[in-house]
KEZANU-972066 format. One record per atom (N, C-alpha, C, O, CB): residue in three letters; x, y, z. Coordinates in steps of 0.02 Angstrom, whole numbers, plus 32768, in hexadecimal, padded with zeros to 4 digits. Glycine has a CB too. Layout:
N
ALAXYZ ...
This chain:
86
UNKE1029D8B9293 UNKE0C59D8A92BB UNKE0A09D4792B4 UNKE0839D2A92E2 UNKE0989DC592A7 UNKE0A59D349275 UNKE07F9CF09278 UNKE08D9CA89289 UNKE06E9C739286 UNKE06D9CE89245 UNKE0E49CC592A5 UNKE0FB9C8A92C2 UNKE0EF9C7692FE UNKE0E79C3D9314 UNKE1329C8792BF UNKE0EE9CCA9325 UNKE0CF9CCA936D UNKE09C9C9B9379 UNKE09B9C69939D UNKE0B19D09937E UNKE0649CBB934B UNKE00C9C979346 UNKE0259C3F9346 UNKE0169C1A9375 UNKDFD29CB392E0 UNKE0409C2F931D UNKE0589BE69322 UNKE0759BBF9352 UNKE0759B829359 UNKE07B9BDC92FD UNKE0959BF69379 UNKE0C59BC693B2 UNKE0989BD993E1 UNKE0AE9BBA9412 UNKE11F9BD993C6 UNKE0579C0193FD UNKE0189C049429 UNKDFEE9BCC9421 UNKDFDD9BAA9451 UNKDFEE9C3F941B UNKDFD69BBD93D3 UNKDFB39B7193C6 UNKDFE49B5293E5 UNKDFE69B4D9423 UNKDFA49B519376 UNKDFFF9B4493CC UNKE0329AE893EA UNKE0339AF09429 UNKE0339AB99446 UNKE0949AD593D3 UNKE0349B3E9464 UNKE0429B409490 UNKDFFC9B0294BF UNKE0049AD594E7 UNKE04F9B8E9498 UNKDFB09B279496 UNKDF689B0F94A6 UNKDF6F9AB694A3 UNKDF4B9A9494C7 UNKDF2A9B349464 UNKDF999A99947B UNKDF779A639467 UNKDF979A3994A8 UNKDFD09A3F94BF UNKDF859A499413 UNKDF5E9A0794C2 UNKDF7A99D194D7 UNKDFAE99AA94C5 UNKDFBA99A39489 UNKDF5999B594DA UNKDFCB999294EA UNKE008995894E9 UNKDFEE990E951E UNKDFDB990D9559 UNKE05D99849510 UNKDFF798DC94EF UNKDFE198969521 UNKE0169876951F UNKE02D986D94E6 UNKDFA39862950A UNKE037985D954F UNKE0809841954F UNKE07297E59536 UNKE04197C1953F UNKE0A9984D95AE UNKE0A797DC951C UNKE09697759513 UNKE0D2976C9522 UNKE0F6978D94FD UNKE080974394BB UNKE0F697449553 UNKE12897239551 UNKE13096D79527 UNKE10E96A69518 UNKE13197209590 UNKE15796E69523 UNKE166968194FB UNKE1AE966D94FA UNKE1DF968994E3 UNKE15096729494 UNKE1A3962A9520 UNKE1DA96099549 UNKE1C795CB951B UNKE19295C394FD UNKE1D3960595A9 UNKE2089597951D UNKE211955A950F UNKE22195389535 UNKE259953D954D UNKE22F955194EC UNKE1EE94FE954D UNKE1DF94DE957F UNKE21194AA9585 UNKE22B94A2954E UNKE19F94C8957D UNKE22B948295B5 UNKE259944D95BA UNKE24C940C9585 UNKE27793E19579 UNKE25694379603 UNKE20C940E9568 UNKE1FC93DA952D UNKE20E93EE94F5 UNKE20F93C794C6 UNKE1B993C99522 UNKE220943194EE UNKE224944794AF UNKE1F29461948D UNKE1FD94609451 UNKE237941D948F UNKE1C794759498 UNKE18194999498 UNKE17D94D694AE UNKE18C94E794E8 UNKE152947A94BC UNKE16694FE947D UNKE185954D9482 UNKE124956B9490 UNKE0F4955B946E UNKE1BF95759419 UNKE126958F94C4 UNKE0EC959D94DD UNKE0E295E494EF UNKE10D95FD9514 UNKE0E49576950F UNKE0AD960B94DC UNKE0A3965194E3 UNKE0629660950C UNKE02D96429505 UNKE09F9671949E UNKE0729696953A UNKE03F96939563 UNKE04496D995AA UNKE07896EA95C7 UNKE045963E957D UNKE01196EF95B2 UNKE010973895B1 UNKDFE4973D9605 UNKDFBB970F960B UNKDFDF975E955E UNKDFE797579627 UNKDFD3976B9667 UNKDFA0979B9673 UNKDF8A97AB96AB UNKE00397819684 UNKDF8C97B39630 UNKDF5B97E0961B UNKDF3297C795E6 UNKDF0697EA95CC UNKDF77981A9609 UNKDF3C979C95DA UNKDF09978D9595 UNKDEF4975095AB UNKDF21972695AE UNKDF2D97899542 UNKDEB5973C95BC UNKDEA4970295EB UNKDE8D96CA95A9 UNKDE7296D09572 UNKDE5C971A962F UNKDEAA969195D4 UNKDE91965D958E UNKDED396599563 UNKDED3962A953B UNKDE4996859554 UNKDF04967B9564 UNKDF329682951F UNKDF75964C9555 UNKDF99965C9584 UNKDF4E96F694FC UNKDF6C96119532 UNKDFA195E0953B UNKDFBE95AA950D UNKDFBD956D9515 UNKDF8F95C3956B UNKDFDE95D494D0 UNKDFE095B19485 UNKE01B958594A0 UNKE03A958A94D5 UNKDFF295EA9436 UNKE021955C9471 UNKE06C951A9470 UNKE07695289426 UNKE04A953F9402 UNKE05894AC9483 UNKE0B695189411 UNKE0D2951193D7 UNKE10E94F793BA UNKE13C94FD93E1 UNKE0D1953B93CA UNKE11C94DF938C UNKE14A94BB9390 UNKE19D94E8937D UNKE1D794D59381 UNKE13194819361 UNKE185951A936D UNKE1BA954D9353 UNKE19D958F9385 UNKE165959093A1 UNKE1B6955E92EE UNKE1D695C79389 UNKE1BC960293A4 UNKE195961E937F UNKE16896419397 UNKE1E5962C93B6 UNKE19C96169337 UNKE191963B9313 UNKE136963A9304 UNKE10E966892FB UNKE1C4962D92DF UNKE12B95E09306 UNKE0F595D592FC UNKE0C195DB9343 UNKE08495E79341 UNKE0FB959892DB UNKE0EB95D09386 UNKE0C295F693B8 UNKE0AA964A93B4 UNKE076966893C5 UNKE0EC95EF93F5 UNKE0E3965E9396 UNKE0C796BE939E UNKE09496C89356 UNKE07996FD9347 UNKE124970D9394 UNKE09096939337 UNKE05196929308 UNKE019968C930F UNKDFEE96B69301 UNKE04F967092E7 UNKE011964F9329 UNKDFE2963D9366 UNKDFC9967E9389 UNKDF95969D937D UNKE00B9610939E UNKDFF9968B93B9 UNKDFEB96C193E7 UNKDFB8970E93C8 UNKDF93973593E6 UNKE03A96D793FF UNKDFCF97089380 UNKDFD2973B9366 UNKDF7897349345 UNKDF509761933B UNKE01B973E9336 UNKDF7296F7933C UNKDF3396E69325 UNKDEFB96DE934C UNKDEC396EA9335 UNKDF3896B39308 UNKDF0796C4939F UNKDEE196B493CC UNKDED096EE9408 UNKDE9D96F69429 UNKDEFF967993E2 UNKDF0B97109409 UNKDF0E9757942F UNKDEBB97859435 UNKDE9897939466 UNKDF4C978A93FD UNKDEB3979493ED UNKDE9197CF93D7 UNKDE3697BD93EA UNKDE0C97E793F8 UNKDEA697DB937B UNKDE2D976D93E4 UNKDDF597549401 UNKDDE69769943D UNKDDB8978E944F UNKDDF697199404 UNKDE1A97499460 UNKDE29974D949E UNKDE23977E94CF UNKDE0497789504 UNKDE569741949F UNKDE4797B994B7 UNKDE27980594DA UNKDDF1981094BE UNKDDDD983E94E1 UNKDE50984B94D2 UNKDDC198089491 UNKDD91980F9485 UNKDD5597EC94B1 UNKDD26980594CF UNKDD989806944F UNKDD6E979F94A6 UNKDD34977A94D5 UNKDD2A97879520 UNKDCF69776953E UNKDD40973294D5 UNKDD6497A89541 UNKDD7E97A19586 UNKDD6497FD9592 UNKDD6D981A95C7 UNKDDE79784958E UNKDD4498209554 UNKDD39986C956F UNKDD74988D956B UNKDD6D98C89577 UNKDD21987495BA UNKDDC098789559 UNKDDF698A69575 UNKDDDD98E8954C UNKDDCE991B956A UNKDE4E988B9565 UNKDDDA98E194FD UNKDDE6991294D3 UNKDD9F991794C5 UNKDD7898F494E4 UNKDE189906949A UNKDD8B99409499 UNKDD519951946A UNKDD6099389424 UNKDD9B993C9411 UNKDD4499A09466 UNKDD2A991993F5 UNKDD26990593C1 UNKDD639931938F UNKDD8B9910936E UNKDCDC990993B3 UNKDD669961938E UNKDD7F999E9359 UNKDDD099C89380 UNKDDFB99EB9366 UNKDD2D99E89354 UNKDDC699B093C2 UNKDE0D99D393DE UNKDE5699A693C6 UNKDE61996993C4 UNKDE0899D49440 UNKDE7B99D993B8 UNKDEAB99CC93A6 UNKDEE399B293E8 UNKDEE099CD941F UNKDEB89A04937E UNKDF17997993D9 UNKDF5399649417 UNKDF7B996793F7 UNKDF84998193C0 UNKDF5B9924943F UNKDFA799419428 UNKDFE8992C9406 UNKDFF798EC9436 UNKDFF498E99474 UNKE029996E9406 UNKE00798BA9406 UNKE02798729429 UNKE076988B9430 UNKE09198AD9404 UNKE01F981E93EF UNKE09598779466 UNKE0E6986F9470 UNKE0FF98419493 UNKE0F4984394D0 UNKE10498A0948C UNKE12398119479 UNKE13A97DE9474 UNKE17197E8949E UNKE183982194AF UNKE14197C99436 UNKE19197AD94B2 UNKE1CC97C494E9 UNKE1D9976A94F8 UNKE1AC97449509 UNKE1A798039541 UNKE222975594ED UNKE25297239501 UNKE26E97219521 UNKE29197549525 UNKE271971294EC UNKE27B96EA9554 UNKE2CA96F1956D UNKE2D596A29565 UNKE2BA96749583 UNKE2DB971595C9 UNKE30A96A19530 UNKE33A966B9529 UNKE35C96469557 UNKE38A966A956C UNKE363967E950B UNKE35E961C956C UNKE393960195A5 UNKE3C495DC9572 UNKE3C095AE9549 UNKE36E95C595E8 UNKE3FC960D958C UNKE43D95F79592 UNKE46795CD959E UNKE48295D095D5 UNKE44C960895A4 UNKE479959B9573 UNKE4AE956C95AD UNKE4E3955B9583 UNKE4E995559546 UNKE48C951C95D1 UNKE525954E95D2 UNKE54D954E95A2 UNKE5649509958A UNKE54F94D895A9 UNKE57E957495B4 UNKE58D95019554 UNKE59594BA9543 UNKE5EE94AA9559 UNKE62594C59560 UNKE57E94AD94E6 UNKE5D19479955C UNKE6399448957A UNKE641943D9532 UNKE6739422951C UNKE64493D995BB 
């Protein structure tokens, strides 16, 4: 029963999507269609979805999305380009 109750929360909580792509310079950049203002650069993915992860939570806050105390969820999402090599 109390797993139910748990998978109803997670059902409530927001989700804010961030994509992050690596730009033709080599500059890995995260940045969301819903979260206004959120257009981090980084030099690693790793250190963009840090970024993201740090600057996000302002962000729906300053912009009204969320309430001070409501709970989200950030989700992150790549797509690699592929190529092939000779």
């Amino acid at each position: 029963m109390h797993e139910k109750a748990a998978m109803a929360d997670q059902a409530d909580v927001r989700r804010f999507d961030i994509d992050v792509s690596r730009t033709e310079d080599g500059v890995w950049t995260a940045t969301s269609s819903v979260i206004p203002g959120l257009n981090i650069e980084g030099d690693t993915f790793e250190e963009a979805v840090a970024e993201a992860r740090a600057w996000a939570p302002g962000l729906l806050r300053a912009n009204n999305i969320v309430a001070q105390q409501e709970i989200y969820r950030l989700v992150f999402s790549s797509q690699i380009d592929q190529a092939v090599l000779d």
